[in-house]
C-alpha positions as CSV (number, residue, x, y, z in Angstrom):
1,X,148.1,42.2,136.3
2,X,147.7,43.5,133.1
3,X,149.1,40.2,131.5
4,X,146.4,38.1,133.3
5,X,143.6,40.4,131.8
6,X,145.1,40.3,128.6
7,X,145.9,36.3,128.7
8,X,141.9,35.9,130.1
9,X,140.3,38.2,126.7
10,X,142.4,36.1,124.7
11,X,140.9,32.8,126.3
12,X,137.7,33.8,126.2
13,X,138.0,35.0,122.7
14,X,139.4,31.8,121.3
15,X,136.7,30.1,123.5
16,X,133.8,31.8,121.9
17,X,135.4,31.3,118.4
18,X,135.7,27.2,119.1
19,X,132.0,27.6,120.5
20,X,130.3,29.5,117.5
21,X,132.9,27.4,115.0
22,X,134.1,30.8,113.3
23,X,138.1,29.8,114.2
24,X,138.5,29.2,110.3
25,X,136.6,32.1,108.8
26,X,138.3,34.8,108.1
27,X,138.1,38.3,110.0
28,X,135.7,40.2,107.5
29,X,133.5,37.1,108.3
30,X,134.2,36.7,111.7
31,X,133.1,40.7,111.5
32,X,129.8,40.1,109.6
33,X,129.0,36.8,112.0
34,X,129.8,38.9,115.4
35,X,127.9,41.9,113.7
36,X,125.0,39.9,113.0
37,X,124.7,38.2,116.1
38,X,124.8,41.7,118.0
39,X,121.7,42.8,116.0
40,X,119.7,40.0,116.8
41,X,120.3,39.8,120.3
42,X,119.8,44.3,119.9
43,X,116.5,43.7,118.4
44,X,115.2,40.8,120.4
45,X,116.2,42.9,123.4
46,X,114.5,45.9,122.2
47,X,111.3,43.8,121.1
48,X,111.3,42.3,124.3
49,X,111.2,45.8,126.4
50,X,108.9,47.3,123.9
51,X,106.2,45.1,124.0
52,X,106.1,42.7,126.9
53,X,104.6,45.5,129.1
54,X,101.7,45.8,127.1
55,X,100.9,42.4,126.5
56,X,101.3,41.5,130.2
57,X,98.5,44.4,130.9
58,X,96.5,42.5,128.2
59,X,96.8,39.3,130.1
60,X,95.9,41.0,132.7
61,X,92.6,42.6,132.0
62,X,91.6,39.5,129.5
63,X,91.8,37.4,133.3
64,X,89.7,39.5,134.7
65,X,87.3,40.3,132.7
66,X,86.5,36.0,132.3
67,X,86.1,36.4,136.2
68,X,83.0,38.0,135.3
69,X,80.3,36.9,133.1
């Protein structure tokens, strides 16, 4: 059981690394790359949550206030 897990990280690791073509960097790079990549997707989440509320309520109130002239 354990084997499989282990065997199925392992594949999915190597698959991500043959994906985002860091199989030849080395692992301090491989670090930064991965690192990087978890900030952006961090922030774009956080951006995301943080302002899509308010600008939906925008939309919102813009529409209906053109309703009415």
């Amino acid at each position: 059981m354990f084997t499989e897990i282990k065997n199925y990280f392992a594949f999915k690791t190597y698959q991500s690394e043959v994906t985002t073509s860091t199989k030849g960097l080395d692992p301090w790079e491989k670090a930064l790359f991965d690192s990087l990549v978890f900030v952006s997707i961090t922030l774009l989440t956080y951006t995301t949550f943080a302002t899509l509320p308010d600008q939906m309520l925008s939309a919102k109130f813009d529409d209906l206030n053109a309703l009415h002239f």
